[in-house]
C-alpha positions in Angstrom: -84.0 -44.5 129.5 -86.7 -42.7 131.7 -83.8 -43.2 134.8 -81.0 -41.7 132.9 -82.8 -38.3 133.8 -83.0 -38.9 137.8 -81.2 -36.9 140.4 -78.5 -39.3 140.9 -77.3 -39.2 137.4 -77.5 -35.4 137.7 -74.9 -35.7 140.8 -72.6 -38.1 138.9 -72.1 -35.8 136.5 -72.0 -32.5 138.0 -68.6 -30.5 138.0 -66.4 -30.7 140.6 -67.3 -27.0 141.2 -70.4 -27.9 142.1 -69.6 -31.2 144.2 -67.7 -28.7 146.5 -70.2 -26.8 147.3 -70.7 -22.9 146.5 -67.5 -21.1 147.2 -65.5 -23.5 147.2 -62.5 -23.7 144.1 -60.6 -27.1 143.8 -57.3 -27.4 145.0 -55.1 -27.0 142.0 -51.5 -26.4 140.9 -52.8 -22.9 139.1 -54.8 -22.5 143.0 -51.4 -22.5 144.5 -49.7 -20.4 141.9 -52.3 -17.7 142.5 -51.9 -17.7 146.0 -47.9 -17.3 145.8 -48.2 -14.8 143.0 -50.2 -12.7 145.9 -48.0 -13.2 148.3 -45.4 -12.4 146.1 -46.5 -9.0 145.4 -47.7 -8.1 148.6 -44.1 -8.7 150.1 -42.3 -6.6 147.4 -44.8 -4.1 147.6 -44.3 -3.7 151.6 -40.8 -4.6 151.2 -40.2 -1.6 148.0 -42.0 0.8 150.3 -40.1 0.4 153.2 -36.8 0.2 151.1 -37.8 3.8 150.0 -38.9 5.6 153.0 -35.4 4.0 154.4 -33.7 5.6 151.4 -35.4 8.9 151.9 -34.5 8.7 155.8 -30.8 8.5 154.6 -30.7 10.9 152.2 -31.7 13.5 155.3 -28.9 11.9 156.9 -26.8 12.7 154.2 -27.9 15.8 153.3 -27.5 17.1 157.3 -23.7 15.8 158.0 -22.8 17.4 155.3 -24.2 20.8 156.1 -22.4 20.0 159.6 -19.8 19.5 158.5 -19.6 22.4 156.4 -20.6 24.4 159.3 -17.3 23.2 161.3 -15.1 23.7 158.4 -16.3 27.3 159.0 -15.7 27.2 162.7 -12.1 25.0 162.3 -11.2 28.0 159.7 -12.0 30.9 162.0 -10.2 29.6 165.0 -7.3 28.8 162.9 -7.3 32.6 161.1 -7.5 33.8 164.7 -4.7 31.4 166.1 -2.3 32.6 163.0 -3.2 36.6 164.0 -2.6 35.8 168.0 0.9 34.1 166.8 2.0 37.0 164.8 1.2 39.6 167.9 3.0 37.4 170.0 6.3 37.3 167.3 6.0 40.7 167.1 6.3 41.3 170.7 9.0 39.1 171.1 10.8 40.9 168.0 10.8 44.5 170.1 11.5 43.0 173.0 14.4 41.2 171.8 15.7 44.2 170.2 15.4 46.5 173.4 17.4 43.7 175.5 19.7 43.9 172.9 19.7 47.5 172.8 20.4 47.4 177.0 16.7 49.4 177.2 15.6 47.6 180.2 12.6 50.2 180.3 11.8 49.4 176.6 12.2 45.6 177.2 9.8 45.6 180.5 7.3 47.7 178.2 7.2 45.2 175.7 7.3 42.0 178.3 4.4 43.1 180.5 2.2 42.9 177.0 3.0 39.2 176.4 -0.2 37.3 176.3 -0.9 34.7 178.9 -0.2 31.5 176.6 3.0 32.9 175.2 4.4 33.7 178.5 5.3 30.4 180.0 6.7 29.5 176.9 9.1 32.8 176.9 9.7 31.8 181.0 10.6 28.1 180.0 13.2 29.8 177.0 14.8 32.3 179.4 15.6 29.6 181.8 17.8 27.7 179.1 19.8 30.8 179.1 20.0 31.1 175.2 22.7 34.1 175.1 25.1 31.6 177.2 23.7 28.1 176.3 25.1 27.4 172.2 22.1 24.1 172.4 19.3 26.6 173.7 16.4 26.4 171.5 16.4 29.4 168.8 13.4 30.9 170.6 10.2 30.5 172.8 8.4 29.3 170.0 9.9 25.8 169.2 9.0 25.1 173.0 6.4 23.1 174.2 5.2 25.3 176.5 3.9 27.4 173.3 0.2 26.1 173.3 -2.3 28.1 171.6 -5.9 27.3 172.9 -7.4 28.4 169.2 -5.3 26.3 167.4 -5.9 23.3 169.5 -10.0 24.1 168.8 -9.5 24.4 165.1 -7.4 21.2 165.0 -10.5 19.4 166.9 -13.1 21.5 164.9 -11.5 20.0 161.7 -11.5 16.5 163.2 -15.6 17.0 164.0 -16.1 18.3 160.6 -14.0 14.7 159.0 -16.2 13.0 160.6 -19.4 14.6 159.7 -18.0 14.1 156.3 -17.6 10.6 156.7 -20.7 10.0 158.2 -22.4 12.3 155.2 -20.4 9.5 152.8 -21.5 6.4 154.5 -25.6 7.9 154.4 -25.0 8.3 150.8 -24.0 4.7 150.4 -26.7 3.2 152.6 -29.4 4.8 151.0 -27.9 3.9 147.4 -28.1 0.1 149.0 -31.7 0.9 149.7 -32.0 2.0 146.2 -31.0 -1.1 145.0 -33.0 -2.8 147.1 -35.9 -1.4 145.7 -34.9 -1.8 142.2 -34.8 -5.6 143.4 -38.4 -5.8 144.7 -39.2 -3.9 141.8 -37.8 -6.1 139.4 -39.7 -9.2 141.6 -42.7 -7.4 141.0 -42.9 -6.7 137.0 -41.9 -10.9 137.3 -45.0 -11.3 139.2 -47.2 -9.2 137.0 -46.0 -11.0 133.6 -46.6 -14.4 135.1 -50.3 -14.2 134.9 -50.2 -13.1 131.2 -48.8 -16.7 129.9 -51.3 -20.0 130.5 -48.4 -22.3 130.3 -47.8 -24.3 133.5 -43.8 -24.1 133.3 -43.6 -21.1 132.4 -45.6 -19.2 135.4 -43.6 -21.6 137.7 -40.2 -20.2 135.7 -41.4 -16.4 136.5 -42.6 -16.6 140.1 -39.5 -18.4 141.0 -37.4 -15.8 139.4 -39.8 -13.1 141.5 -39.2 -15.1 144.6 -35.4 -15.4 144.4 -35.3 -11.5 143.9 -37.8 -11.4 147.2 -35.6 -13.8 149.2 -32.8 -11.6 148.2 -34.2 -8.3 149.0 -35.2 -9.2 152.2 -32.0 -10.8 153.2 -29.9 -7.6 152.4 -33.2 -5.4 154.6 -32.7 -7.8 157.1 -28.9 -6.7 157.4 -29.4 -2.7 156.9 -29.0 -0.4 159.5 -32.6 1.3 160.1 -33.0 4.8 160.5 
């Protein structure tokens, strides 16, 4: 009986704690589950972050095509408003003068020709030429032509083209950062699954949750990994 108190019994039945050595935790299945339940959440955490600063980069994206394109809706707008006014001088001279060749007042008619703008002349040139009191199939007048080119209404026309496509580049922002939203929700959603594990001592269960957590990470990072980055 004395023996059953010497050191070697002591070492037989120590704890495997113990046996290991200070520091030292045994390798178990609720070992492992800790260390993938850290992982876990240190992905999702990084993962949410960066889903939301990419969100937040989009939303600036958004926010500034839109107030371009705003600002060339303004631009399109003016040029057109200006292209309409030069049109109208340019049928109103061509009303008098019309009327004083009519009339036979050559002086009148020179008056009135000499004050044609630059980009309406060719066009009256290129009318004349078709000799529209003789010719029944001339055009009705020099502003069916293409010769007629007004240089404002050409830069609204491309100014409203910019400002589509700031539009539609304002759109696709907004729908990339709501795909980072959901992204986030997703690592969020992995990380509540994470949390919730450690709360039940059943085996299966903890395996159920950080699977479910992990499936949401795969996912996340898969749709991050096919984002455009801003």
């Amino acid at each position: 009986m004395a023996q059953d108190d010497s050191p070697r019994s002591d070492k037989a039945s120590a704890s495997p704690e113990e046996t290991n050595g200070p520091g030292r935790a045994p390798m178990s299945s609720e070992y492992w589950l800790d260390i993938a339940s850290a992982i876990l959440l240190s992905v999702a955490a990084l993962a949410s972050s960066w889903a939301g600063y990419q969100s937040k980069r989009w939303s600036g994206v958004q926010s500034s095509s839109y107030n371009e394109s705003a600002t060339l809706w303004v631009q399109s707008f003016r040029s057109a408003t200006f292209a309409y006014l030069y049109r109208s001088v340019d049928l109103q001279l061509f009303i008098e003068w019309l009327n004083a060749y009519e009339d036979g007042d050559k002086e009148r008619a020179i008056f009135f020709e000499q004050r044609f703008r630059s980009e309406f002349r060719p066009a009256f040139e290129a009318w004349l030429a078709t000799r529209p009191w003789e010719n029944p199939a001339a055009p009705s007048s020099p502003f069916v032509l293409p010769e007629y080119r007004s240089e404002l209404s050409d830069q609204a026309s491309e100014l409203e083209q910019e400002a589509e496509a700031a539009s539609n580049r304002a759109r696709a922002a907004n729908e990339q950062g709501d795909e980072y939203v959901l992204t986030t929700v997703i690592f969020s959603a992995a990380l509540f699954f994470t949390g919730i594990a450690a709360h039940f001592s059943k085996f299966r269960v903890r395996v159920a949750l950080l699977s479910i957590a992990g499936l949401m990470v795969l996912v996340g990072l898969v749709q991050l990994a096919t984002y455009p980055v801003r």
